[in-house]
C-alpha positions as CSV (number, residue, x, y, z in Angstrom):
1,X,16.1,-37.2,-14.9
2,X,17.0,-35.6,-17.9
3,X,20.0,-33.0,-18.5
4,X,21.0,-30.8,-20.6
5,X,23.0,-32.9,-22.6
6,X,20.5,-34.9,-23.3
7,X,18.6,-32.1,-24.8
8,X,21.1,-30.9,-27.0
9,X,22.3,-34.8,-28.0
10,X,18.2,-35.2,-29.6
11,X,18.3,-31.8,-30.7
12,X,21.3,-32.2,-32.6
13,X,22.8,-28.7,-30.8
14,X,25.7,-28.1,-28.3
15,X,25.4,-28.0,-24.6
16,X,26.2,-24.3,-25.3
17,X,23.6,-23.5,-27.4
18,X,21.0,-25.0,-25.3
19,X,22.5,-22.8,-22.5
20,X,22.0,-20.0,-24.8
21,X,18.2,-20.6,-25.1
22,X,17.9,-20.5,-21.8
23,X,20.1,-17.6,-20.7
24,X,20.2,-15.4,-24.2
25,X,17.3,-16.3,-26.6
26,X,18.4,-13.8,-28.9
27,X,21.8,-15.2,-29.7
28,X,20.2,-18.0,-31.3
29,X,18.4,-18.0,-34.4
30,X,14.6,-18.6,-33.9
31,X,14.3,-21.8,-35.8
32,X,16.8,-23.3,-33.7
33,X,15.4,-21.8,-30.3
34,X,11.9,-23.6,-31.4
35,X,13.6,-26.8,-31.9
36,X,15.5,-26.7,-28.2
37,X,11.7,-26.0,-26.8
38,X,10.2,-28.7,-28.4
39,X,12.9,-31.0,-27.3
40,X,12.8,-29.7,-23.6
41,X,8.9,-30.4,-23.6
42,X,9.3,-33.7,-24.8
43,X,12.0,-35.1,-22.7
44,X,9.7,-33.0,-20.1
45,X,13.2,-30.8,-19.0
46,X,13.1,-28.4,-16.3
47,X,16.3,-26.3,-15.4
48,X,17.6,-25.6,-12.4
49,X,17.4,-22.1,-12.0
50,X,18.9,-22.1,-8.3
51,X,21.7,-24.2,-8.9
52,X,22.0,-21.4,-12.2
53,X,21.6,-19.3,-8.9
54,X,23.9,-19.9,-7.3
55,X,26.7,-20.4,-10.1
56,X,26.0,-16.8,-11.3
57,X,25.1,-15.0,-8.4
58,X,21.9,-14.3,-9.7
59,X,18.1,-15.4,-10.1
60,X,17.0,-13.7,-13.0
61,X,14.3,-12.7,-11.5
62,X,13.3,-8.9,-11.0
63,X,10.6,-7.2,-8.8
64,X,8.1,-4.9,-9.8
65,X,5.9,-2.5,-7.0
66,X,3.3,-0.3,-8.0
67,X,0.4,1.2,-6.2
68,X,-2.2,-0.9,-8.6
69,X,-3.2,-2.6,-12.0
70,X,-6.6,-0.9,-12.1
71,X,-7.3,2.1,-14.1
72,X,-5.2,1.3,-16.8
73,X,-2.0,3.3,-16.2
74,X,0.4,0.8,-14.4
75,X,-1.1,-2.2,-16.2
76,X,0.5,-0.4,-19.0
77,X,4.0,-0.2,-18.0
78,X,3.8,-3.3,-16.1
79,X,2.8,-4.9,-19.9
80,X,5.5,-3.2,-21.7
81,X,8.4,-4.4,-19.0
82,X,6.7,-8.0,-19.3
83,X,7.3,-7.5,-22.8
84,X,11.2,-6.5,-22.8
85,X,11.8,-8.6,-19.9
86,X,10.6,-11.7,-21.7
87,X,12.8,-10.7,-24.5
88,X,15.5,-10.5,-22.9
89,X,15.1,-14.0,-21.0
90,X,14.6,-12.2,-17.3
91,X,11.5,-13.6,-15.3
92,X,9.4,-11.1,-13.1
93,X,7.5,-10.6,-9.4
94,X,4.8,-7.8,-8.8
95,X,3.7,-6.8,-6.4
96,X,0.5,-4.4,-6.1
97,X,-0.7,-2.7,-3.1
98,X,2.2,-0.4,-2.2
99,X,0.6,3.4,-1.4
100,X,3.2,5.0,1.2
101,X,6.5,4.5,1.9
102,X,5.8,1.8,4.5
103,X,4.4,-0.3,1.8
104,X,7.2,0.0,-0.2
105,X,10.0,-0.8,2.2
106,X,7.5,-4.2,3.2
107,X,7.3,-5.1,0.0
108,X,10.5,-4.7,-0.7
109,X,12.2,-6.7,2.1
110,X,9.6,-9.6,0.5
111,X,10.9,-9.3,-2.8
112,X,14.7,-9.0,-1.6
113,X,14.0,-12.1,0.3
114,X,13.4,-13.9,-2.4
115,X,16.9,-13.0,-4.3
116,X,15.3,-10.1,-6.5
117,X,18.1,-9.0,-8.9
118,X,16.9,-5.5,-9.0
119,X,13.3,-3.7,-8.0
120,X,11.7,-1.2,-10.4
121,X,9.6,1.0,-8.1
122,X,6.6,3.4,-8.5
123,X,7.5,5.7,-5.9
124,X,6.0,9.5,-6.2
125,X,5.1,9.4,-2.6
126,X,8.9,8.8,-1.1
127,X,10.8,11.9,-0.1
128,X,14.5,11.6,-0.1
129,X,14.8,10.2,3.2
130,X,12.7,7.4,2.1
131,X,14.5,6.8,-1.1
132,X,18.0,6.5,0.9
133,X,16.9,3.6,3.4
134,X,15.0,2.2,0.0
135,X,18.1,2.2,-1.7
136,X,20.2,0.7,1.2
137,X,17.9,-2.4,1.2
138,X,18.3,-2.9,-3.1
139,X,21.1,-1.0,-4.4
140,X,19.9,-1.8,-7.9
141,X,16.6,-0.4,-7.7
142,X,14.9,1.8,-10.3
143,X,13.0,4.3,-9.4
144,X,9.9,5.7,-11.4
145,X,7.8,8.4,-11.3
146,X,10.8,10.1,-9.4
147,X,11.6,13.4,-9.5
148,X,14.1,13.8,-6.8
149,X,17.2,15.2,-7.9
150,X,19.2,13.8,-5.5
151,X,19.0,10.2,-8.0
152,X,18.5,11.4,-11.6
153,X,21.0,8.2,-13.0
154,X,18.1,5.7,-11.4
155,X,15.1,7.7,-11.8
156,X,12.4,7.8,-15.0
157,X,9.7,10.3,-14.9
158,X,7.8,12.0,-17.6
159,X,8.1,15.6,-17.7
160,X,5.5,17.1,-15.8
161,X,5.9,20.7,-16.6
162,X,6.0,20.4,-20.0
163,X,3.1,18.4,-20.0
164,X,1.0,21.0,-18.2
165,X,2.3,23.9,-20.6
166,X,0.8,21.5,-23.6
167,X,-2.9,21.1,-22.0
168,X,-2.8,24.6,-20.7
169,X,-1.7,26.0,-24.1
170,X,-4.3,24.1,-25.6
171,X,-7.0,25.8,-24.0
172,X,-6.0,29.4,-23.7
173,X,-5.4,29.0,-27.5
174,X,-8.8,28.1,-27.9
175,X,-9.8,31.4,-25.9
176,X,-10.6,29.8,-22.3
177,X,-9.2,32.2,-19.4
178,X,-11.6,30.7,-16.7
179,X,-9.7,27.5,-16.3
180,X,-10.4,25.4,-13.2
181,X,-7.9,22.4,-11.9
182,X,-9.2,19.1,-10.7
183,X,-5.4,18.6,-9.2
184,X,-4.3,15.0,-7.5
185,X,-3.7,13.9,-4.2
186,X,-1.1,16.7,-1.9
187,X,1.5,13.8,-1.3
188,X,2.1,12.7,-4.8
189,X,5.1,14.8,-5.7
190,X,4.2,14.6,-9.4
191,X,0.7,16.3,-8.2
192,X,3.2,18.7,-6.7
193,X,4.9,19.2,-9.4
194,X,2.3,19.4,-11.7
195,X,0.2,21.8,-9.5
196,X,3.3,23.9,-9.2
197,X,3.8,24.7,-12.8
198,X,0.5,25.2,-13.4
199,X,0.7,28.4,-11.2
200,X,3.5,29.4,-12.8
201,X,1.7,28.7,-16.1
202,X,-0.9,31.0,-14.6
203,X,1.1,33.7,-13.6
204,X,3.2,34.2,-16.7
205,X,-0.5,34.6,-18.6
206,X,-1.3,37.1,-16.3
207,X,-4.5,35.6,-15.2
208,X,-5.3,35.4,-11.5
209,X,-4.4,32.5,-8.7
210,X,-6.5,28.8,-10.7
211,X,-9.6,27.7,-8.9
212,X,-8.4,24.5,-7.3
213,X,-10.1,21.1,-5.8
214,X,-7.8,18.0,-5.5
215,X,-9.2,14.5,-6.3
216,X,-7.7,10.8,-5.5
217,X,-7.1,10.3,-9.3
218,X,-10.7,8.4,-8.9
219,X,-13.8,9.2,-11.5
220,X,-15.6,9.7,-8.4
221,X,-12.9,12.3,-6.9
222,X,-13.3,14.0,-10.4
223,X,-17.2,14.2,-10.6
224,X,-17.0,15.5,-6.6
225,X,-14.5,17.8,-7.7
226,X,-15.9,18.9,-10.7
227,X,-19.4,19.5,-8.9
228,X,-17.8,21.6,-6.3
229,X,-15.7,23.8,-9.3
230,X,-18.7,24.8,-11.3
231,X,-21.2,25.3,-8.0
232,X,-19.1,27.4,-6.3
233,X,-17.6,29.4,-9.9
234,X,-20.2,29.6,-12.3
235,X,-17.8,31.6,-14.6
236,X,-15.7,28.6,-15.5
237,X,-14.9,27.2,-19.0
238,X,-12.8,25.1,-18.8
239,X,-11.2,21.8,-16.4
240,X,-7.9,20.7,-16.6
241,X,-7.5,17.2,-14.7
242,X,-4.2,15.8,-13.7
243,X,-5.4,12.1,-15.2
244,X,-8.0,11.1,-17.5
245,X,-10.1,9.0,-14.6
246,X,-10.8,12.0,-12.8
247,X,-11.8,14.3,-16.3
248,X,-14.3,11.6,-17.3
249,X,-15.5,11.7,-13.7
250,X,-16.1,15.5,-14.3
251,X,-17.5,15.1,-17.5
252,X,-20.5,12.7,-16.3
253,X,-20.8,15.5,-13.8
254,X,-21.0,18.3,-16.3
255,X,-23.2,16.4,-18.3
256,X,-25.5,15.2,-15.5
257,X,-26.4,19.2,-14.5
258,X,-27.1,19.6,-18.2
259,X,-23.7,21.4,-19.8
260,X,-23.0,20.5,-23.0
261,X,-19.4,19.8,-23.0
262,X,-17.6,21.2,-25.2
263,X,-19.8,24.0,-25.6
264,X,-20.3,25.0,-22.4
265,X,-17.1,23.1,-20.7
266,X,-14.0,21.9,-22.2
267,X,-12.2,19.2,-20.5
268,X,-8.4,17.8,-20.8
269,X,-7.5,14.8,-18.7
270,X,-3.5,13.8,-18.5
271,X,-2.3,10.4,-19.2
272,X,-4.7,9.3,-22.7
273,X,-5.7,5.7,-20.8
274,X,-7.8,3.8,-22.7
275,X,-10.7,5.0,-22.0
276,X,-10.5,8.3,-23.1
277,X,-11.0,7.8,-26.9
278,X,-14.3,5.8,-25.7
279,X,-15.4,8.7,-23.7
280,X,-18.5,10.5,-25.0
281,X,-17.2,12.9,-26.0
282,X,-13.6,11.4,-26.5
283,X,-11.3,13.4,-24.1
284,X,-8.6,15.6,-25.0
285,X,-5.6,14.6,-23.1
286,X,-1.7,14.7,-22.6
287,X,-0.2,11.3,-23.7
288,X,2.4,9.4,-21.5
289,X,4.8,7.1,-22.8
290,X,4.4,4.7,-20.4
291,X,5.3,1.7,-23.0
292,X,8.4,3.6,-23.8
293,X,8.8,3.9,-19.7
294,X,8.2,0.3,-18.8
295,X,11.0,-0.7,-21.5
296,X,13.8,2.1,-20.2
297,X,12.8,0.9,-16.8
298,X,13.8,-3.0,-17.6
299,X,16.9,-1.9,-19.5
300,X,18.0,0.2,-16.6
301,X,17.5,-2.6,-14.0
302,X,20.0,-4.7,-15.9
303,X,22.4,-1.9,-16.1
304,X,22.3,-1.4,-12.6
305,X,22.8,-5.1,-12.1
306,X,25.6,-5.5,-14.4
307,X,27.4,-2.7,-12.4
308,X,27.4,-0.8,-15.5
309,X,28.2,3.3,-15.8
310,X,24.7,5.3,-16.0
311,X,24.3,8.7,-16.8
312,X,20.9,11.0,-15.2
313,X,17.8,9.4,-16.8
314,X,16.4,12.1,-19.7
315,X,12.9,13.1,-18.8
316,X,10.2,11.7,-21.1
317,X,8.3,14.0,-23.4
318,X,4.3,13.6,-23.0
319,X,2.3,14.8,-26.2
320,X,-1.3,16.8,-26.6
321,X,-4.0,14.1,-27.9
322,X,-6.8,16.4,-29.2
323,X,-10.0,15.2,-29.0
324,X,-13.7,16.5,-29.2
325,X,-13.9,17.1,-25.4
326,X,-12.3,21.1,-26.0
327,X,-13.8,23.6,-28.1
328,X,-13.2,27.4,-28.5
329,X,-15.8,28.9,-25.6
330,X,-19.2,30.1,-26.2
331,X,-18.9,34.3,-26.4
């Protein structure tokens, strides 16, 4: 069997910079990292990560849960940590499926089983009970789509109420004061959130309580939503949805009964997936940074595992993506 010697005696390296490649790609210069590969294929080397294991006290590996990959919007961050964690030489484990706490503290004891260096969490659902027993099975978990105060130096979130003010904004600017909600589901405490400052959004205009029907965050839930809105208020011009599934789902709904959107309806959907610029009309919506999430969320697992200081996590600012699904209202 081959060794690592014996790649770096045909590569014409040290042991050390073979160990490099392996363990810190980016301390060695490209050229060089492509020869070490070639060699390691050819003499057909494979390392030993547990005995690595067990030197370093680590596996390099680190555990992703999330509630799914469909949809768009945790393929996205799941594709940005891939991306940073491969740069940085870290191997991952996801794990899809999780949509309570339960699921969560299962899949977590599977992924701590299997020496997980650190777990990066979708968690929106867990109250801070939850979060403690979570955090007493994997210390070095980050947490995202948290906004518990209680663990603002582990948690990344976007911020909600900002993002709310820029969609609403939008479309009383553009003269809408009939403004219905398609909100998300009751125990998602971004929903919460969300739902929250778009009352106070409401009552700071002056305008009366929103007309509200909560979806799943599925284009179904919007067009069900959407059809019980405009039935029961007539006088509405305008949905605000709390992610862009759900606004396309009302938009096939508006369309279906014969409005013209955006002359009769405008729309804005929250979270510019990609298949809002494909919607017909493209959708107006409020742009997460999930890329820039998935990449903060890597870095601060390898924080947390290097027993490094951390500060509270900044929230992340969303931006307005205006589109021809809003329009000034018909007088």
């Amino acid at each position: 069997m081959n060794t690592i010697r014996d790649v770096a005696r045909l590569a014409g390296v040290s042991v050390a910079t073979v160990s490099r490649v392996l363990n810190e790609p980016d301390k060695v210069a490209p050229k060089t990292q492509a020869r070490v590969k070639e060699v390691m294929v050819e003499l057909n080397f494979i390392p030993n990560l547990n005995a690595r294991s067990l030197a370093t006290s680590r596996s390099g590996v680190i555990g992703i849960l999330v509630n799914n990959i469909s949809g768009g919007y945790y393929a996205r961050i799941i594709d940005s940590i891939e991306a940073e964690a491969r740069r940085r030489n870290v191997f991952t484990l996801i794990n899809c499926g999780n949509h309570d706490s339960n699921d969560v503290m299962d899949a977590a004891l599977r992924l701590a089983s299997r020496q997980c260096d650190a777990i990066i969490a979708s968690v929106p659902f867990m109250d801070d009970e939850g979060l403690q027993r979570f955090l007493a099975m994997q210390p070095n978990a980050v947490l995202l789509n948290c906004i518990s105060a209680l663990h603002r130096e582990r948690s990344l979130a976007v911020d909600n109420r900002y993002g709310v003010r820029l969609a609403l904004d939008h479309l009383y600017a553009l003269g809408h004061r009939q403004i219905g909600l398609i909100s998300g589901p009751e125990e998602n405490s971004e929903c919460e959130l969300r739902l929250s400052a778009c009352r106070d959004w409401f009552k700071a205009q002056g305008l009366v309580e929103p007309l509200i029907q909560a979806g799943d965050f599925s284009a179904e839930s919007g067009r069900q939503a959407a059809a019980t809105l405009l039935q029961q208020h007539p006088e509405i011009t305008a949905l605000f949805c709390f992610n862009d599934h759900m606004a396309i789902g009302a938009l096939h709904h508006a369309q279906h009964i014969g409005m013209q959107v955006p002359e009769q309806l405008s729309i804005v959907g929250f979270d510019n997936n990609e298949l809002a610029v494909y919607s017909d009309p493209a959708l107006t919506t409020v742009a997460q940074p999930l890329e820039q999430l998935g990449e903060r969320a890597l870095h601060l697992a390898q924080q947390l595992i290097a027993g490094e200081a951390h500060e509270p996590q900044a929230l992340l600012l969303p931006e307005l993506v205006v589109r021809q699904s809003t329009a000034s209202p018909r007088p």
